[in-house]
N, C-alpha and C positions, 0 to 999 in steps of 0.2 A: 629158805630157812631163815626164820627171823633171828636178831642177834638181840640179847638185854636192851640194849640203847633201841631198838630202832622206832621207840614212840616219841624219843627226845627229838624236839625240833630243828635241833643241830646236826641230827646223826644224817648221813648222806654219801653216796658212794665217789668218793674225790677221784678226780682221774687225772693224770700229768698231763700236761703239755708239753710236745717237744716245739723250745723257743728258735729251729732252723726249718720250722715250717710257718712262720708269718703270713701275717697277708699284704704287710708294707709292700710297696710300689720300690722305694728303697732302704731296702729294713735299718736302720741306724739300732746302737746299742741300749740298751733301755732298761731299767730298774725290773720294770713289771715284764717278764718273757712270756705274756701269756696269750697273746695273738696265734694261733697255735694249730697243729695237726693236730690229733689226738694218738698217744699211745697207745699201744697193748692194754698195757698194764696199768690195772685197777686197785687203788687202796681206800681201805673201806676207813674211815673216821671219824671221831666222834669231835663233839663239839660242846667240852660242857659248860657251864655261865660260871662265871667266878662267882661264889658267894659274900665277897667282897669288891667294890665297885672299884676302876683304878683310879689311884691316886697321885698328886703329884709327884710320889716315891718312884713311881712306874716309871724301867729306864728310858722309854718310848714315850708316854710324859713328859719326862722331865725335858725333852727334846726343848721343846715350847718356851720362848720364854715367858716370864712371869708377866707380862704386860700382854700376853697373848692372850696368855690361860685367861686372865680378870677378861678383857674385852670377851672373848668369846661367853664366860660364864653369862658375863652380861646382856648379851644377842640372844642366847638361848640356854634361858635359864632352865630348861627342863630336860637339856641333855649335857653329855659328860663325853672328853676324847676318848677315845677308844684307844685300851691297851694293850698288851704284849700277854697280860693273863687271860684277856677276852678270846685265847684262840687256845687251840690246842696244841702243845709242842710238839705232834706229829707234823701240825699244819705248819708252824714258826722253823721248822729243820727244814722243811720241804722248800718253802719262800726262799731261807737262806743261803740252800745250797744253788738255786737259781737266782740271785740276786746280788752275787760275789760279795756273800757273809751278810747282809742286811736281814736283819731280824725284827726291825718294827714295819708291824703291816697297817698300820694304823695311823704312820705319820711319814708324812715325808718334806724335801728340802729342795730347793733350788732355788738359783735365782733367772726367776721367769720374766723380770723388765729389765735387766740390763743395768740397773743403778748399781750394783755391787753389795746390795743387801741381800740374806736369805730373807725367801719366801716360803709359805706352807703351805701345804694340804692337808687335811685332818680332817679324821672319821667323826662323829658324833654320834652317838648313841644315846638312847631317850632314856630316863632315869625310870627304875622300878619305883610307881606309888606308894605314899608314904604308907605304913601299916604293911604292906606285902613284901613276899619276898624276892630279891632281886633276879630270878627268874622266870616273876610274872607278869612283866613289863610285855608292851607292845615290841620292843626291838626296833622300832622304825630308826635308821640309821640317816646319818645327813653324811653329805662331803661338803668341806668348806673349803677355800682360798684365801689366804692372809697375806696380802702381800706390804709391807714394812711401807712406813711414809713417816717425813718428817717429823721430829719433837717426840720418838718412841711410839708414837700412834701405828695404827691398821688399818688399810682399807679391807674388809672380809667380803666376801663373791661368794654365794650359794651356787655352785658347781650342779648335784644332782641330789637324789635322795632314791634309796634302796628302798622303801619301802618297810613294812610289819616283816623286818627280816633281823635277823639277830646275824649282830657283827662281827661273827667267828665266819659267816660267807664272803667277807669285801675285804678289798684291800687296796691301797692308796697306794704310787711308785712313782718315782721318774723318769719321764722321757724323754731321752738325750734330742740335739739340735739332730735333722737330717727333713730325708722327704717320706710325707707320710700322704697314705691315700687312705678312704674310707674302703673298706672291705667290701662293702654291699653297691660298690660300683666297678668291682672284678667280674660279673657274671658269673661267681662261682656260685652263689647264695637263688633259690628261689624266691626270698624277697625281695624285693625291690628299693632301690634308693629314697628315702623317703627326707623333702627338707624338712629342716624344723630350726626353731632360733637357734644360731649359734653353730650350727651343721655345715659344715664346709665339705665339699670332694674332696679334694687335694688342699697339702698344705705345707708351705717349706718353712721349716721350724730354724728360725736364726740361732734361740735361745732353748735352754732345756722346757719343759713344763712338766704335766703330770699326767700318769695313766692310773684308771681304776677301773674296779670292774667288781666281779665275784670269782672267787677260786676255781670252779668247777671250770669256768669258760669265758665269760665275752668281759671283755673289755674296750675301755674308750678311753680315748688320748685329748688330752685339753691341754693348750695352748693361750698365752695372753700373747694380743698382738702388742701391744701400746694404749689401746681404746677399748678393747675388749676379749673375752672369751670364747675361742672357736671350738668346737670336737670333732672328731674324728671317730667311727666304730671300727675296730682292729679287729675284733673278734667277736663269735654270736655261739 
């Protein structure tokens, strides 16, 4: 039986993960619990675009400092972070009651080199063309990495990109210091380990980094060593 929403591109049947089925090698504590068994239980929700784009107002926004926000406007000027109104508050309760209260699924914080500065992760979503309405946009969303460098400057690291997907499906978290393995070298998975730049098997995290992924399921753990960006696949 079909529901009202289910022509919107948003709408989609969310399923929970329980975060004490992992697929870590040594599961460490983590922002994002969605390496995951799948539950029972199925909740259906929707996912509608804010008719307004968020703004520096946005308390997930505002996270950012303002030297962030200009640099980034600057690198990509045709997309905008992603906020707290871009999700559904079914989805914003759901994250936060798995995420001990964290409510922005669109930014996140750590410091990933060790220098004693916050660093960031942030969602980017592509701006609706001028004349249309902000619903009619592609959705291609970016993930970025900021991490703080001397005199207020940023180095920014293109992490990954979701694709013509609208960013009420992704979400950006932390993941604590511990040992992490790739999923898809458990033999639990019929596919196969596959390298790619930046793709590690195992990886023992000194420092926190970031996991992101999409709601429904799979997520990936990134990690800066000192020279560069490793991942890891948690979940498929």
């Amino acid at each position: 039986m079909k529901t009202p929403n289910d022509h919107h591109p948003c709408w989609r049947s969310h399923v929970r993960a329980n975060p004490k089925g992992n697929s870590l090698a040594s599961p460490p504590r983590m922002a994002g619990k969605f390496p995951a068994a799948i539950l029972a239980a199925v909740v259906l929700a929707g996912c509608e675009v804010p008719q307004v784009p968020a703004s520096p107002c946005d308390r997930c926004v505002a996270r950012l400092p303002v030297g962030l926000r200009d640099s980034l406007a600057r690198r990509f000027p045709s997309h905008r972070p992603v906020g707290m109104d871009d999700y559904l508050k079914e989805d914003v309760a759901w994250f936060s009651e798995s995420n001990h209260g964290e409510r922005c699924l669109g930014v996140a914080s750590a410091d990933v080199n060790g220098d004693g500065s916050t660093d960031f992760a942030v969602l980017l979503t592509e701006r609706a063309k001028a004349g249309s309405s902000p619903d009619s946009g592609t959705g291609r969303t970016l993930l970025v990495a900021a991490r703080s460098a001397p005199g207020g400057s940023w180095v920014i690291d293109s992490l990954d990109e979701f694709g013509a997907e609208r960013p009420c499906h992704s979400f950006v978290g932390t993941a604590e210091p511990g040992s992490y393995q790739d999923t898809f070298t458990s033999g639990r998975w019929d596919s196969p380990y596959t390298p790619a730049p930046g793709r590690v098997r195992k990886f023992e995290a000194v420092r926190p980094g970031f996991v992101a992924g999409r709601l429904e399921s799979s997520a990936v753990a990134f990690f800066f060593t000192g020279r560069r960006w490793v991942h890891l696949w948690l979940s498929d």
